[in-house]
C-alpha positions in Angstrom: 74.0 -5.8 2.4 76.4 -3.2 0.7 75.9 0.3 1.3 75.3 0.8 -2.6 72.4 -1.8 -2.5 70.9 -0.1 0.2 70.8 3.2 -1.2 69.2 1.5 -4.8 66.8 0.1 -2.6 65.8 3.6 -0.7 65.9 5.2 -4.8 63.2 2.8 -5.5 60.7 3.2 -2.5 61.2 6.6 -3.5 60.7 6.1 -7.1 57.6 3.6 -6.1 56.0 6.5 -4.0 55.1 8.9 -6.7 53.1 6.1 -7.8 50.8 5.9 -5.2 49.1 9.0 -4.7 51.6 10.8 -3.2 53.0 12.9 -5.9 51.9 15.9 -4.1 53.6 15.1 -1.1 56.4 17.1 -0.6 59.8 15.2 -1.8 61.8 15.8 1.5 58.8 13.6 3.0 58.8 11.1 0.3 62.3 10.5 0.4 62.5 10.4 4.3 59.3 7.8 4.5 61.2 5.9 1.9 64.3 5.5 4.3 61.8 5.1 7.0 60.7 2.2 4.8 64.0 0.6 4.8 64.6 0.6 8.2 61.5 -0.5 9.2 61.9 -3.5 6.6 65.5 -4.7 8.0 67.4 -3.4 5.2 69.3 -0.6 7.9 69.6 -2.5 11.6 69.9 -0.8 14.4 73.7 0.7 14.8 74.3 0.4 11.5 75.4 3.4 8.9 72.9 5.4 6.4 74.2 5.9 3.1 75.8 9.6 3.0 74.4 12.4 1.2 76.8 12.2 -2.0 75.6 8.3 -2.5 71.9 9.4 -1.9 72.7 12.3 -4.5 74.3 10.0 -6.8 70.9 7.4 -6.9 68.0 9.9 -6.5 66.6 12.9 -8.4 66.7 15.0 -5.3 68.4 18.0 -4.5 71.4 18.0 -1.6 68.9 20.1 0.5 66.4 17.6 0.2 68.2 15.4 1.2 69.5 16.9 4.1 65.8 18.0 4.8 64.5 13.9 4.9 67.5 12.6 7.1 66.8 15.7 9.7 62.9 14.2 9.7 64.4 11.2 10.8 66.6 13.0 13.2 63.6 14.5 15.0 61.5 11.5 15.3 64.6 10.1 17.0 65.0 7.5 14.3 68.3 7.9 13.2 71.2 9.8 15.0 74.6 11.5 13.5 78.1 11.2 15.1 80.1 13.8 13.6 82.8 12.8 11.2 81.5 9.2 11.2 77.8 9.9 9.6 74.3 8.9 10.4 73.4 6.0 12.3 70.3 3.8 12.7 69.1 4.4 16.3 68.1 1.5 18.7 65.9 0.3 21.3 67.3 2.1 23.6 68.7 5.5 22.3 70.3 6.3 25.8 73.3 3.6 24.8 73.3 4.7 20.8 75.7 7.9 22.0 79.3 7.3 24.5 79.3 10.7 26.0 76.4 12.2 25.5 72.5 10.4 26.9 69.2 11.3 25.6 66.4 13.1 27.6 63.5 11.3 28.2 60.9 13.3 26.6 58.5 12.8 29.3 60.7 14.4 31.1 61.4 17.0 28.8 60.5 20.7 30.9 62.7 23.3 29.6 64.5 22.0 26.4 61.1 21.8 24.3 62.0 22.3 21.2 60.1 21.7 17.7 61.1 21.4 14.1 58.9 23.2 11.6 57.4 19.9 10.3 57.4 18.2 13.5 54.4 18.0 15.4 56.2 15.9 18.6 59.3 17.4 20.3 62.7 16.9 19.3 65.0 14.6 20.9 67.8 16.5 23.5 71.0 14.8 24.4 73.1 16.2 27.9 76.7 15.2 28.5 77.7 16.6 31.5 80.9 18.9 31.1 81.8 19.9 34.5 80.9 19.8 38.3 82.3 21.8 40.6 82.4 24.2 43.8 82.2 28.0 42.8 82.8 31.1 45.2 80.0 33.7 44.4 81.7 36.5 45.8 84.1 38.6 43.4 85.3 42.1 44.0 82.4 42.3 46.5 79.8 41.7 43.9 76.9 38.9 43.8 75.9 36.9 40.4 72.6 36.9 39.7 72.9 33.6 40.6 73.9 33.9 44.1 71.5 36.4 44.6 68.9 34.7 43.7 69.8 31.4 45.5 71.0 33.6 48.2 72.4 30.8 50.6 75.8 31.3 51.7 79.1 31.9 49.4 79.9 28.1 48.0 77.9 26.9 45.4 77.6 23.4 43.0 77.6 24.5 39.3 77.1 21.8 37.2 78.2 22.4 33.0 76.7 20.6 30.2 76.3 20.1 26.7 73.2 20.5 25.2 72.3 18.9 21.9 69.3 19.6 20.1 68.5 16.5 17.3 71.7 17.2 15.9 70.7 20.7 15.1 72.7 22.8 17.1 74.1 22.8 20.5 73.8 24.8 23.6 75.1 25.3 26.8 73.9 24.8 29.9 74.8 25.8 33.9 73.3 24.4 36.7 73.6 26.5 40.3 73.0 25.0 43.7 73.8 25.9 47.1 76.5 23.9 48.5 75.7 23.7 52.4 72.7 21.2 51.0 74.3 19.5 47.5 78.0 19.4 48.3 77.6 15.5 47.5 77.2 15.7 44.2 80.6 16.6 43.6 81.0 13.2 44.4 78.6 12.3 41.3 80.2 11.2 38.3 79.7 12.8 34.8 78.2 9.6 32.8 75.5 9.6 36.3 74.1 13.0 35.9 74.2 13.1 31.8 71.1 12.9 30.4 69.1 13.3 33.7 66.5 16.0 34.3 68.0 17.7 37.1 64.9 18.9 38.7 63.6 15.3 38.7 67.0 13.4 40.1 66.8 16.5 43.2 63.1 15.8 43.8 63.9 12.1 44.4 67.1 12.5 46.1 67.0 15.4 48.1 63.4 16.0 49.3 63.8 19.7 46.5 60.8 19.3 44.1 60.9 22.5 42.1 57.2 23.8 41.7 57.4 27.1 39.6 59.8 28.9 37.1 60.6 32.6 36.5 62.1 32.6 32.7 64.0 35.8 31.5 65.4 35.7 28.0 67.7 38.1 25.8 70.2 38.5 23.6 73.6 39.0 24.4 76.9 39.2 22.9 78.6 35.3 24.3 81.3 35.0 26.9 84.5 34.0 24.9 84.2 30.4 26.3 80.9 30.0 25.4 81.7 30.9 22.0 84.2 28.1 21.7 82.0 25.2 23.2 79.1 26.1 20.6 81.5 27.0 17.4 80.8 30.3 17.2 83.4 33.2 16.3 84.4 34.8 18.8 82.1 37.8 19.8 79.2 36.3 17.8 75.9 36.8 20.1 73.3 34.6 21.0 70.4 33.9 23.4 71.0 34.0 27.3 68.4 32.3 29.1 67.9 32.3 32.8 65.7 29.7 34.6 64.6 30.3 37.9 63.0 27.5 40.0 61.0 28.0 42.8 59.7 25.0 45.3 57.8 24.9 48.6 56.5 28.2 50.1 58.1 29.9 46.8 61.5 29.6 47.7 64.1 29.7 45.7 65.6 26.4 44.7 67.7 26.5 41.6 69.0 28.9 38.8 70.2 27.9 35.6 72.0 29.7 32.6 70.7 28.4 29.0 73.0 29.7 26.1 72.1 29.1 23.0 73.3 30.1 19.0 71.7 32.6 16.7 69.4 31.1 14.6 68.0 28.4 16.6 64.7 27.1 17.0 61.6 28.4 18.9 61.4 27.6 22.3 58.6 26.6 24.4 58.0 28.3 27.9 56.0 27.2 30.9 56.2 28.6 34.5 54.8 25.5 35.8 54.5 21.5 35.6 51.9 20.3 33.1 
């Protein structure tokens, strides 16, 4: 079916809804049920491409914002999925294999990264790619990270980078710190294995290191140069630094983790332990 038929047919579910007792329903929620509609019916299969804004613009009485508004909906509910400079796909079975790089979170498994939209009562989908794993030295000039310090076991460490994206919203990035007398091996890991993993969950079942409390501390910082170039910022631009502290058996410390995220994102929800 042509992508012009396709966006008639998603102008006249829309058109249709006012009709039925829902012309006090916002439009942003008309329009996105409508597409909902359409999916659900066959007209979009999984993998295949939404019609873009300009077309939607083109067939509907809706604004651009609107617009914009209904396909995030969709986003959040995990129903649809964007790949930049291609557009906005129809998400499948198995939304783990809709992405190349980049694998969803379980959201069972979600701990840290709970995020929710304004209009969303259920969390919003997260998608890791792992960027880097490698062995750090914590000592420079003499001085400890807060890292290191924490962990405090010995002077090699595992820090495993990634890339988090939050329903297409914005992106964040994430560092991972380990001691390296106990998980030098997963320098052997690849990056498509530990994408999209809960880290705390894959060392619970592989190494015997279930992580039973956190210590959160969160600020606002002027970004690291880097870390403005990873999330698009200018450089200089500031943004949320978020530590995670995990604690397991007898309280020890177990991992540490460095969350930075751009201005303007959305609320975060904390817990210190496991629900």
């Amino acid at each position: 079916m042509s992508e012009t038929l396709n966006t008639s047919s998603i102008a006249q579910r829309f058109s249709q809804s006012s009709t039925f007792g829902m012309e006090r329903v916002p439009k942003y929620l008309r329009l996105s049920n409508a597409m909902l509609d359409a999916i659900e019916s066959g007209e979009f299969r999984p993998g295949s491409r939404m019609p873009g804004e300009r077309d939607l613009m083109e067939s509907l009485p809706v604004s651009l914002g609107t617009i914009q508004k209904a396909m995030n909906a969709l986003v959040d509910q995990g129903v649809v999925f964007r790949r930049p400079g291609m557009g906005t796909f129809v998400a499948g079975a198995n939304p783990r294999a809709d992405r190349t790089d980049e694998k969803m979170v379980a959201k069972d498994d979600l701990v840290h990264f709970r995020f929710r939209s304004d209009n969303s009562q259920s969390l919003l989908p997260i998608y890791l790619q792992v960027e880097s794993i490698v062995k750090i030295d914590a000592e420079t000039e003499g001085l400890k990270p807060p890292w290191a310090e924490f962990l405090n076991s010995g002077k090699s460490f595992v820090r495993i980078e990634r890339i988090m994206n939050v329903a297409d919203r914005f992106k964040g990035v994430t560092r991972f710190y380990l001691p390296f007398e106990r998980y030098g091996s997963l320098l052997k890991r690849t990056h498509e294995e530990l994408s999209g993993l809960t880290l705390r969950e894959f060392l619970n079942k592989s190494y015997n290191m279930p992580t039973l409390r956190f210590e959160h501390q969160v600020q606002c910082v002027r970004l690291a140069p880097d870390v403005c170039e990873k999330l698009g910022l200018a450089k200089g631009s500031f943004g949320t630094f978020w530590q995670v502290l995990g604690r397991s058996y007898r309280d020890a410390p177990a991992t540490y983790q460095q969350v930075f995220l751009p201005p303007g994102h959305l609320p975060i929800e904390l817990s210190e332990k496991l629900e």
